[in-house]
N, C-alpha and C positions, 0 to 999 in steps of 0.2 A: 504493500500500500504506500510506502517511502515515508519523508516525514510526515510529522501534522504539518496545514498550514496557518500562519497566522492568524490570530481571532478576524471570523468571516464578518463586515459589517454593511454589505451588499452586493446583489449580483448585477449582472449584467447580461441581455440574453440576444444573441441573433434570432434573425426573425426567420427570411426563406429558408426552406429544408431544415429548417431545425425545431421551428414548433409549424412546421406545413409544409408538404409539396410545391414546390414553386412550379414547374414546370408545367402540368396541366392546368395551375391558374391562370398563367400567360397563354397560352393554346387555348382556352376558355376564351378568355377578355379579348383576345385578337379575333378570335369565330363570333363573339357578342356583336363587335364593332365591325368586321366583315359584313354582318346581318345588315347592320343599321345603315352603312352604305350602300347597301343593293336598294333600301327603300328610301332615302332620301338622298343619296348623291351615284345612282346607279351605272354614269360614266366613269365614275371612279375603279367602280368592278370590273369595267371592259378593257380597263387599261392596267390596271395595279389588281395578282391577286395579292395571297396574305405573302410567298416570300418573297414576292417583287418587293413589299412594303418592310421586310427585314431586313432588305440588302441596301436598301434607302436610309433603314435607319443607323444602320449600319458604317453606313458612307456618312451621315449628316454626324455621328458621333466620334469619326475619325476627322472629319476637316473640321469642325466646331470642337475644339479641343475646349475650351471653355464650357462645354456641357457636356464633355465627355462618361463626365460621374454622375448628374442629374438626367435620369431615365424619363421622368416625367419631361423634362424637359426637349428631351430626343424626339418625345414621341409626336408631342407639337408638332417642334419644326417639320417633321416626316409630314405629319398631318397639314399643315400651310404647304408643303412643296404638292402634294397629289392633289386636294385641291384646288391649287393654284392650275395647276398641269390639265385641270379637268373643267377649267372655266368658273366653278363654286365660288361664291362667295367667302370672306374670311371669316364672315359672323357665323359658320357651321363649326370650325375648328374647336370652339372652346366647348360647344354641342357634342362633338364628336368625341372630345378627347374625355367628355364626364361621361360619356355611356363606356367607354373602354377600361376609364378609372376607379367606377363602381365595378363592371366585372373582376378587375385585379383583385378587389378587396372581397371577392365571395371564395372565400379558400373552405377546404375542410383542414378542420385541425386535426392533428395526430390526437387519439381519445386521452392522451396523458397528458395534455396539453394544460389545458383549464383547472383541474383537479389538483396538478399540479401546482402552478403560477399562486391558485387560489391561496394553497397552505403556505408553501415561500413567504408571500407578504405580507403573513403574518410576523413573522419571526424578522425580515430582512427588508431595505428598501429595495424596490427593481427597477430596472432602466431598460433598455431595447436601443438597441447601436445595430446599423443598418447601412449594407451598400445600396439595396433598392429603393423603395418609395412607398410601401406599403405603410398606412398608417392603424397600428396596433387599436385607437379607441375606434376607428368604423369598423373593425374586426369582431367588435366585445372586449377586448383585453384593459381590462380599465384599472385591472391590479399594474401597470408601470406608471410609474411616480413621471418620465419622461419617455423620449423617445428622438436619437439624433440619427441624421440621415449624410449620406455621404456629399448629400447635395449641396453644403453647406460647409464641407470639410475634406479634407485629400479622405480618400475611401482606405475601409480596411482590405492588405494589412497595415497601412500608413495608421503610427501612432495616435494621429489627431482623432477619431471621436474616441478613444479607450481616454485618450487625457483630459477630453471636453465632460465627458461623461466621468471621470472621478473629481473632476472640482467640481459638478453639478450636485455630487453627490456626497463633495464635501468630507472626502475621507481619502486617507494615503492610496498608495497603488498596490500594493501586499495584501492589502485588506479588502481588496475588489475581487470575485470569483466571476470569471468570463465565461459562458455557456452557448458553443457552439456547434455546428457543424464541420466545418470547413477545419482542415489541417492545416492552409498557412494564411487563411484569411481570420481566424479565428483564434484556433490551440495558439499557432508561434507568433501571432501579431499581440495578442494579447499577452505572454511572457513577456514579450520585448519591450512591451509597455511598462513591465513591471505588473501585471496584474497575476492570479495564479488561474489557471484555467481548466474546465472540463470539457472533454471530447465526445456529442453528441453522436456515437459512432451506432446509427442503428442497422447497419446493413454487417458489422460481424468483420469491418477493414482492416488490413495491417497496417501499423501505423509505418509513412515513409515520411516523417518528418525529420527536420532537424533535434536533437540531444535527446535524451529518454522518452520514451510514450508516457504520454499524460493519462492522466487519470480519465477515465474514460464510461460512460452508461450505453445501456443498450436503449433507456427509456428514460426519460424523462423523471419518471416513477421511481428510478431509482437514486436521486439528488436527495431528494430529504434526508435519508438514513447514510448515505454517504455524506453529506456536510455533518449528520451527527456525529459518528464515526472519527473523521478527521478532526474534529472541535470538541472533543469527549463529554458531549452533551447526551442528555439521555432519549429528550426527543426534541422535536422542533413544535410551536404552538401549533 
């Protein structure tokens, strides 16, 4: 188990693939907004399908390096270029981009999700540090105290939201527990930071990271009794 670590005084949790599937939510939200321009901008459909529209955004997030890390932002401009390309007025884009922005936010949660988060905040403050654009309260997730986006910050593994997110939260970087998915966007961005971290590992992966394998769950389910464990508490509220 290695050592203890430092008394835990809050977490910190990624959002995509760690408390939900990302990828069928983006293949959802892009078939939603597919839908909606076959019935109100239908020359869009005859010119742009969905990868012509990837590979666009794709391009617009490679020459607009400025919004390279703001997803939402990408998706605009993609959305003003086809548009524009298709004759449409401009006043559909901000139309266009809330019917695609509510599909991103219909995820299903992993069942350990909520049940979870729920007990945590009792015992711990929580926060939600984020490369994408999903916002945790249209979710339901209303146990994080915040929630910081890369949009606003060099993305992880770039130290800045792990350091935006422990002065937010008002406590050292030892004392922060980072909960993710991701091996170098998450596990080793959040060491580097100085924070301690666990490895949301639910598919059974070998760890190919940089210096020892981190402490690692299969579920979600299993962090309560693991922070009790490491912090020789008996249970968590």
């Amino acid at each position: 188990m290695g050592k203890p670590l430092p008394a835990i005084r809050a977490l910190t949790f990624d959002l995509d693939d760690t408390l939900w599937p990302v990828m069928p939510v983006i293949e959802h939200a892009e078939q939603t907004l597919q839908a909606w321009l076959t019935v109100h901008c239908p020359r869009v459909i005859e010119r742009w399908d969905i990868e012509a529209i990837r590979s666009l955004r794709a391009e617009v997030a490679e020459c607009q390096p400025e919004i390279a890390h703001d997803f939402s932002a990408q998706r605009v401009a993609t959305l003003r270029h086809v548009l524009t390309d298709c004759g449409y007025s401009m006043a559909l884009v901000d139309r266009a981009f809330a019917v695609f922005f509510d599909a991103r936010h219909q995820v299903e949660l992993f069942p350990d999700v909520h049940p979870t988060l729920s007990r945590l905040a009792k015992s711990f403050p929580l926060a939600a540090i984020t490369n994408g654009n999903a916002d945790p309260e249209r979710i339901g997730l209303s146990m994080f105290s915040f929630c910081l986006h890369a949009r606003n910050f060099n993305p992880k593994p770039h130290a800045a939201l792990f350091d935006a997110a422990r002065k937010r939260l008002a406590v050292d970087a030892e004392h922060v527990v980072h909960i993710g998915d991701h091996p170098e966007q998450d596990v080793m961005a959040a060491r580097n930071a100085g924070f301690q971290a666990i490895w949301v590992n639910r598919h059974n992966e070998l760890w190919v990271g940089d210096g020892e394998p981190p402490l690692s769950v299969r579920s979600l389910a299993e962090i309560p009794a693991l922070l009790c464990k490491l912090c020789a508490r008996p249970s968590l509220a």
